[in-house]
N, C-alpha and C positions, 0 to 999 in steps of 0.2 A: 298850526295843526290843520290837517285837511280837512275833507268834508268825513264825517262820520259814516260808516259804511253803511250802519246798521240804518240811518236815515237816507240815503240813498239806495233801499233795495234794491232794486232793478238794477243800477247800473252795477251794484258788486258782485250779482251775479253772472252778469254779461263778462266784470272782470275776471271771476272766478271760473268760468269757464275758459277764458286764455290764459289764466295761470297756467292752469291744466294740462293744458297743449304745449305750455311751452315747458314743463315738469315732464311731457311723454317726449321732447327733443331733446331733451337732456341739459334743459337750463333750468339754473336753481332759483328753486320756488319755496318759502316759506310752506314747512308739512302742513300748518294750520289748515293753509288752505287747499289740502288735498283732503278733506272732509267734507262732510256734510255742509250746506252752507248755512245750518244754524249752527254747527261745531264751529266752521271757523271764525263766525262774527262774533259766536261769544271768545272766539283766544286771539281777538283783532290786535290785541293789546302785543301780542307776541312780533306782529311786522309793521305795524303801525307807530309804534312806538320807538325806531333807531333807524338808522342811516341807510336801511338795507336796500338792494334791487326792489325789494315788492313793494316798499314803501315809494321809490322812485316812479314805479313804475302804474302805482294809484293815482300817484299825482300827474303825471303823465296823460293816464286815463281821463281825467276828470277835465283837466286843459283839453283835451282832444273834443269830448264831450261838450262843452262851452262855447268850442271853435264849432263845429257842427253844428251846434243850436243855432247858433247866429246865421250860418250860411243857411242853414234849412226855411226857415222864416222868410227870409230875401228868397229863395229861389221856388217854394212850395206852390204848386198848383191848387191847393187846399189848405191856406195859411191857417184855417180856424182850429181845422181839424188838429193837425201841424201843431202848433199853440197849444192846446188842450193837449197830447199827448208829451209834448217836451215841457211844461210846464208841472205835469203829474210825474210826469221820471224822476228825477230826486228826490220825489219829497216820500213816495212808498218807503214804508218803515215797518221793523221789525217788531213793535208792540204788540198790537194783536194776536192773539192765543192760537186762532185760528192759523194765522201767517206763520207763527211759531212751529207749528206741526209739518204745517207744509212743505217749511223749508228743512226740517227735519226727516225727512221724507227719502229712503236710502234707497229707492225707487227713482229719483227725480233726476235723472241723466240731461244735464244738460248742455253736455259736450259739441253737441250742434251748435248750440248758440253762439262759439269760441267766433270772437270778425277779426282772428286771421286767417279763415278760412274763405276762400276765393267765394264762396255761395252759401253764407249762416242760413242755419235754416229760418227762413223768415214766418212761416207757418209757424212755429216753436216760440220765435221772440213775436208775436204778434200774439199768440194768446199768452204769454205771461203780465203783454202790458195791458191788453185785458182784463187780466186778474188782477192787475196792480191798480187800473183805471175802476175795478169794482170795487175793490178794499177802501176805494175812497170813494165811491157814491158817484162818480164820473162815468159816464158810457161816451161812445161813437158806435155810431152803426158798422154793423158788421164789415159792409167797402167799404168805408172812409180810415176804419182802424188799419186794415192791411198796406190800404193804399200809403196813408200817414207815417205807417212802420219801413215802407218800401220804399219811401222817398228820402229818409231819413239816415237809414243803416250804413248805405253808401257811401254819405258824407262823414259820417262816425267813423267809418271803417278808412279813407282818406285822410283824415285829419287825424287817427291813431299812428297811421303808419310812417306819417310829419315827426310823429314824438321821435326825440333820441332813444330814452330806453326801447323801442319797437325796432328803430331802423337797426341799431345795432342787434339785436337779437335775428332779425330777418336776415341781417346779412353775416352771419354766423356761419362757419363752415358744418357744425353741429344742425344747423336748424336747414339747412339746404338741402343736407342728406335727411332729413326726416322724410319718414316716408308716408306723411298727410297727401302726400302727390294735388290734393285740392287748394293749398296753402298758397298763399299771398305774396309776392315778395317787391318788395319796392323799386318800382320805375323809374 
């Protein structure tokens, strides 16, 4: 079984936001997750649980993610920083009431955040991990957090596009015509 969603906040939403994009290209995406992201981590169980693409392509995610932490560490000009924010990324979780509303939140667009997109908004994913670094009592100064998010994404976004579920979706006749025109495609 993989990592629980709901105990890796941040990263499900990072997932959920390229589900997203790739549900507006015309690839199929468990509906769960074209919800809210408290709706679909409470109905995780509906693509988490069978053999599906979404399933494939969490695990995917999370490998990707792992591969990037490691390179990030070795390559970081602010290891500490670095450390502290890849250390606090999976572990944000959905218990808290407050976090509950949040993510409940049918306001909360975070369609930018999608890393197939050639330039995520890194302002966007830099205060969520913010929030996620406060929900646990962790800070970084305000440059060290951006800079730590900006050195990082890149490698994520690198190491995502390594996965099989991604490359074949990028190299999709469906996904080439989408008209994200900012969109990623593998080199």
């Amino acid at each position: 079984m993989p990592m629980d969603p709901a105990r890796a906040l941040l990263l499900f939403i990072l997932f959920q936001a390229t589900e997203k994009t790739i549900h507006q290209a015309g690839g199929r995406v468990s509906p769960s997750l074209l919800q809210s992201t408290l709706r679909a981590l409470e109905a995780k169980s509906q693509w988490l649980d069978g053999p599906g693409e979404t399933l494939q392509r969490w695990e995917a995610f999370l490998a990707a993610f792992h591969s990037a932490r490691r390179t990030a560490l070795a390559a970081s000009p602010d290891r500490d920083a670095t450390r502290i924010l890849l250390r606090a990324l999976p572990q944000f979780d959905a218990v808290d009431p407050l976090v509950r509303r949040w993510l409940d939140d049918p306001g909360l667009d975070l369609a930018r955040t999608c890393l197939l997109q050639q330039l995520p908004d890194m302002e966007t994913i830099s205060r969520l991990c913010g929030i996620a670094l406060g929900f646990q009592g962790i800070t970084l100064t305000k440059k060290k957090l951006p800079q730590a998010v900006a050195a990082f994404i890149p490698l994520f976004q690198q190491s995502l596009l390594a996965q099989p579920p991604y490359r074949s979706i990028l190299t999709s006749s469906a996904w080439t015509k989408f008209p994200g025109s900012r969109l990623r495609y593998p080199g």
